[in-house]
Every structure is written in structure tokens, then in C-alpha cells.
C-alpha positions as CSV (number, residue, x, y, z in Angstrom):
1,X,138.4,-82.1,99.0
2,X,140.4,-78.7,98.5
3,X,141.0,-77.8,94.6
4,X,144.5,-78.4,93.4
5,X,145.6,-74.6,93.1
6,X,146.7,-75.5,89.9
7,X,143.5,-75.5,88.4
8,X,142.1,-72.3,90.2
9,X,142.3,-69.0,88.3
10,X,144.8,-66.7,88.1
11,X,145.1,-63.8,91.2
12,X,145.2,-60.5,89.7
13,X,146.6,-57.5,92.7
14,X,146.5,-54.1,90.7
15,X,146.0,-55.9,87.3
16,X,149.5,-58.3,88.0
17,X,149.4,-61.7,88.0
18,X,150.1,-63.5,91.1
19,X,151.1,-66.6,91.6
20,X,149.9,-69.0,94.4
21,X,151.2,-72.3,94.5
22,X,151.7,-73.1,98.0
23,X,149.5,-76.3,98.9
24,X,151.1,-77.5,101.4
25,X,149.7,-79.7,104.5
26,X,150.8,-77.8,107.5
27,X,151.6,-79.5,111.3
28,X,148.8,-78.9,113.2
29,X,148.8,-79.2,116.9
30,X,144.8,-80.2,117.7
31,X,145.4,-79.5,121.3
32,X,145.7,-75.8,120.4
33,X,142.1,-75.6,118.4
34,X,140.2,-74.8,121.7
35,X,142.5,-71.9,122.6
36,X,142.7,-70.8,118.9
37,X,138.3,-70.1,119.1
38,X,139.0,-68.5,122.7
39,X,141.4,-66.1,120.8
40,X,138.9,-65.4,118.1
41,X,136.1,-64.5,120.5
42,X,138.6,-62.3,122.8
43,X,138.1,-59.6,120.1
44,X,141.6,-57.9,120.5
45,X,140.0,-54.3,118.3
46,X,143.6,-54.4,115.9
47,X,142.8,-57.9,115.1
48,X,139.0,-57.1,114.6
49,X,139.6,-54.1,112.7
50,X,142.3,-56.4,109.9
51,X,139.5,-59.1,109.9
52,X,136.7,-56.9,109.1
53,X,139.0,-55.3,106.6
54,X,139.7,-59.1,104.7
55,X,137.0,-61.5,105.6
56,X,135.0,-63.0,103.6
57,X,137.2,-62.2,100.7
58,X,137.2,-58.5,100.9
59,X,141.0,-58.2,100.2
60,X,141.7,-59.1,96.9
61,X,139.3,-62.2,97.0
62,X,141.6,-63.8,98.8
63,X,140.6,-66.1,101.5
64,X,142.0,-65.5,105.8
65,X,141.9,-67.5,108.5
66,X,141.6,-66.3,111.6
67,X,143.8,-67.9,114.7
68,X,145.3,-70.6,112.7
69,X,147.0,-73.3,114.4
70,X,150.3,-74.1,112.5
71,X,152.5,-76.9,114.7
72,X,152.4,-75.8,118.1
73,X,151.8,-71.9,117.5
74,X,148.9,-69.6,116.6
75,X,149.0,-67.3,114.3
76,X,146.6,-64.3,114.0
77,X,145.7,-64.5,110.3
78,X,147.0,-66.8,107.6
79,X,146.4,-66.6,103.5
80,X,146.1,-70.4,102.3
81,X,146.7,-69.6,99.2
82,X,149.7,-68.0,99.4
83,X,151.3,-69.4,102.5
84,X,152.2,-66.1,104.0
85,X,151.2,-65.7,107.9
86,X,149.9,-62.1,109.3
87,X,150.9,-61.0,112.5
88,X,149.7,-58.2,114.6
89,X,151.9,-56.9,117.1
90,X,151.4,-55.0,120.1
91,X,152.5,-54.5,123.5
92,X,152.5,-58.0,124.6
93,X,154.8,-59.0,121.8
94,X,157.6,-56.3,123.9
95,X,158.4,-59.1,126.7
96,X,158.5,-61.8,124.0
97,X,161.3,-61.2,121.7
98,X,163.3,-64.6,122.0
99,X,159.9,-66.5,121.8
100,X,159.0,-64.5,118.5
101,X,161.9,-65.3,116.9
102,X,162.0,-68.7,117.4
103,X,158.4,-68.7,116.4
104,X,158.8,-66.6,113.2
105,X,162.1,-68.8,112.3
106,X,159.9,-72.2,112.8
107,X,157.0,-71.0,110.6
108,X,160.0,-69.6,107.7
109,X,161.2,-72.8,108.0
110,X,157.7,-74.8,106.5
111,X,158.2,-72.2,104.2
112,X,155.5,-69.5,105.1
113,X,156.1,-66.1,104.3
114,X,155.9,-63.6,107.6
115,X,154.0,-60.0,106.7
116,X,154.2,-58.3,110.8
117,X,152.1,-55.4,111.0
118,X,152.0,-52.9,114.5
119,X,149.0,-52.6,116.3
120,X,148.9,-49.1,116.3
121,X,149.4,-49.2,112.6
122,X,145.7,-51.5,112.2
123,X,144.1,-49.2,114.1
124,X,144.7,-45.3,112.9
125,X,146.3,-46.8,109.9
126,X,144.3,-49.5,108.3
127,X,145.0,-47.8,104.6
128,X,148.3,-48.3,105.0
129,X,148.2,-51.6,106.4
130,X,146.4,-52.9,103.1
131,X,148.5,-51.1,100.8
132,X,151.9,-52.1,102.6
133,X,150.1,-56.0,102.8
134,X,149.5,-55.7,98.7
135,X,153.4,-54.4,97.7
136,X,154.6,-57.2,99.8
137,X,152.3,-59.6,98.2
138,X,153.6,-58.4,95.1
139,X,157.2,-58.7,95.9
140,X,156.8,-61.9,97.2
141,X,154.6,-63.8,94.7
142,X,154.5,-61.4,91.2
143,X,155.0,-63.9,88.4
């Protein structure tokens, strides 16, 4: 049984208290779970270089998952604690536009907060990526 975020301690980003309150149970589609562990053994390099950057709670303690299923989409990394989903986009994403949206408006609608990031960006850029993934932390969750 998970802990009731209420009674975790506070998150602290840059000494600022954040506040995460978002516990709730997300659709999950099981049929997706086997292509969600193909995804995470493809070992696309942006996506490994961002996991390798905030597993195991390297990124402000706060806890990833990696090719979440949420409904009938995966997502490339999602922050339970916060309900904010991480996407990676690169070149395949170009043909995809209408797909995306409709995507991206279905997981806004459960409430999840979107951070996209570029491929290119992950990999000569990971500084960046971590400091622009922090400031929108901040300005969605700051209490």
C-alpha cells in the first residue's frame, strides 16, 4: 500500500517548498505493459541519457518511471508524485502531429502536467534539460 502523500515530507527544489498532492489512480491499459518493457529495453540514447540523469532518485529525490502506461498511451517518463508526464521528442514525433495532440490533450485532461523536452536538447544539452525541468517544476507546483 502507497503512503498517502499527505503524510510524506515536504519537497524542497532550490530550498522552495513544493507541493505534491497528486494521488490519483490513473487508467491503465494492461494490454500496453508488454510493449511498454520492449520500449525500455530499445534504449533510444535521449531517453537513456534523461533516465540515467533521474533514476533512482537522482533528481531532486524524486521518483521516474520509465514507459508508463497511462489509458491507452505510453509515456516516456512520468513523476508520481507530481503528476507531470516527460516527453522526449525526436524525429519520429515530426509525422505525428495530430496523434500528439490528441495524446497530450487526453493526458491534460486526467490532470497531468506535460514538460516536452527535444531530443537533441537530452543529448548535447542535458544541463539544460534539468534546469529548464526544475523552473517548470517550480512554476507549476511552488507553494
Amino acid at each position: 500500500m502507497r503512503t498517502p502523500l499527505t503524510k510524506l515530507p515536504p519537497l524542497l527544489i532550490n530550498g522552495r517548498t513544493i507541493s505534491f498532492t497528486f494521488d490519483k489512480i490513473l487508467p491503465y491499459n494492461s494490454r500496453l505493459s508488454s510493449l511498454a518493457k520492449e520500449k525500455r529495453k530499445a534504449g533510444i540514447l535521449s531517453e537513456l541519457i534523461f533516465w540515467q540523469h533521474v533514476s533512482n532518485k537522482k533528481f531532486h529525490n524524486l521518483g521516474f518511471d520509465r514507459q508508463r502506461v497511462i489509458g491507452n498511451y505510453i509515456v516516456d517518463f512520468y513523476i508520481r508524485k507530481l503528476g507531470v508526464v516527460v516527453e522526449i521528442d525526436g524525429c519520429s514525433h515530426d509525422d505525428k502531429i495530430d496523434y500528439d495532440r490528441k495524446r497530450i490533450n487526453y493526458l491534460k485532461g486526467l490532470g497531468l502536467k506535460i514538460f516536452i523536452v527535444e531530443d537533441i536538447d537530452v543529448k548535447l544539452r542535458m544541463d539544460l534539460v534539468l534546469e529548464d525541468l526544475e523552473v517548470f517544476i517550480l512554476k507549476h507546483f511552488l507553494v
